[in-house]
Every structure is written in C-alpha cells, then in structure tokens.
BADREN-86539 format. One record per residue (C-alpha): residue number from 0; x, y, z. Coordinates in steps of 0.25 Angstrom, whole numbers, m for minus. Example, Ala and Ser with C-alpha at 12.3 -4.5 7.8 and 13.67 -1.06 7.14 Angstrom:
! residues 2
pos | px | py | pz
0 | 49 | m18 | 31
1 | 55 | m4 | 29
END
This chain:
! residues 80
pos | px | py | pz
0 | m229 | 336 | 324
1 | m214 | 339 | 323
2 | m205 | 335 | 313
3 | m197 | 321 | 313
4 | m182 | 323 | 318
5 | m172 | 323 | 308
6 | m161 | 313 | 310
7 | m145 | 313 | 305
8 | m149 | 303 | 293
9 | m159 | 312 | 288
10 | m151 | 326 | 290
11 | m140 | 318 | 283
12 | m150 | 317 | 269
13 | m155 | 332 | 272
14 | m156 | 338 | 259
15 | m151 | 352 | 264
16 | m136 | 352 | 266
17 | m137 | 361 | 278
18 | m146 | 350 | 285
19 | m137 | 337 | 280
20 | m125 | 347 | 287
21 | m132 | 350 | 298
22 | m129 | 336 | 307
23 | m116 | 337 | 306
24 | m116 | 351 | 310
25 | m125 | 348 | 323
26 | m113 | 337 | 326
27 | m102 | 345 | 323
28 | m110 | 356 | 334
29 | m112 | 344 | 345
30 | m98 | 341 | 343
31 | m94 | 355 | 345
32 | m104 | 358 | 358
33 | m98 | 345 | 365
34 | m83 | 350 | 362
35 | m88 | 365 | 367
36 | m94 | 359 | 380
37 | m80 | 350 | 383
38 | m73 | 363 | 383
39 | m82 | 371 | 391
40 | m85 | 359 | 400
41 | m99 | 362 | 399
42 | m111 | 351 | 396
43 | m119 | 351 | 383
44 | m134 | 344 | 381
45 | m139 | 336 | 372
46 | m153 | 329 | 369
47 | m150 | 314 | 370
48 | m165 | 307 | 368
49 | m173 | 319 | 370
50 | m167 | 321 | 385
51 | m157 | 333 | 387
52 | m144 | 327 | 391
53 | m131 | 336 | 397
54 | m116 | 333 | 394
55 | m106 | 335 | 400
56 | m92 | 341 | 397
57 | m86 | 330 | 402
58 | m95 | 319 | 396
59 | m93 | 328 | 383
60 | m77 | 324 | 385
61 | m78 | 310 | 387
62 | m87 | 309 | 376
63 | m77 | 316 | 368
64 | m66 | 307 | 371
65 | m72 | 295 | 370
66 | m76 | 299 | 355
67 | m60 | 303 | 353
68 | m57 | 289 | 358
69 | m66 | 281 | 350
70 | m61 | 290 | 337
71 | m48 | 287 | 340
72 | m45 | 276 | 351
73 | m32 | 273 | 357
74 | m27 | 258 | 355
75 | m27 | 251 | 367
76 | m14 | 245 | 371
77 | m4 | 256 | 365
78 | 7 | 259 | 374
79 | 12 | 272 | 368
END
C-alpha cells in the first residue's frame, strides 16, 4: 500500500515553507541540468509516463530556442 503522489497543486498549500519552496527549487535544478548538458553536449533522462526517455544536447537546444522565440518573437515582415 504506497502513498498517493503528491502533485504541484497540493505542494503549493503545503503547510511547511521548505515543502511549498521545494517546486520551484526542483524546476530551478531541471533548468540548470538542461543548460549543463547544452554545454557539455551530453544527454540527460527523464521519466516521461513511467518510460525512461534520453535527450539530447541538441534537442535540448532546439527546445531552448524555441522557448526564447516564443518569449520574445521577432515580428514578421521587419526589414531592419
């Protein structure tokens, strides 16, 4: 009999601070792995639906600048 996962809705209402802080610490720690792993061109793994899945460095990259274009995306149509 195993305990039920805990979820980000309900870390987020945890009644010890170090818990409620602990989210944003794993995806401040994710974020950091990926960048580590574009600098050394190495893959990193993930669980993705209980299945072990590898990433590369250079899907890592494209990932990355695909979230720096959706941040800030360049008009279209500009001639500069």
């Amino acid at each position: 009999m195993g305990r039920k996962p805990v979820n980000a809705k309900d870390i987020s209402k945890a009644k010890n601070p170090d818990q409620r802080g602990s989210l944003a610490a794993l995806q401040r720690a994710a974020a950091l792995a990926r960048e580590t792993a574009i600098q050394t061109n190495t893959n990193i793994v993930i669980e993705k639906d209980g299945k072990l899945v590898w990433i590369s460095a250079e899907e890592l990259r494209r990932q990355a600048s695909e979230a720096k274009e959706s941040i800030n995306p360049q008009p279209s149509g500009l001639v500069l």
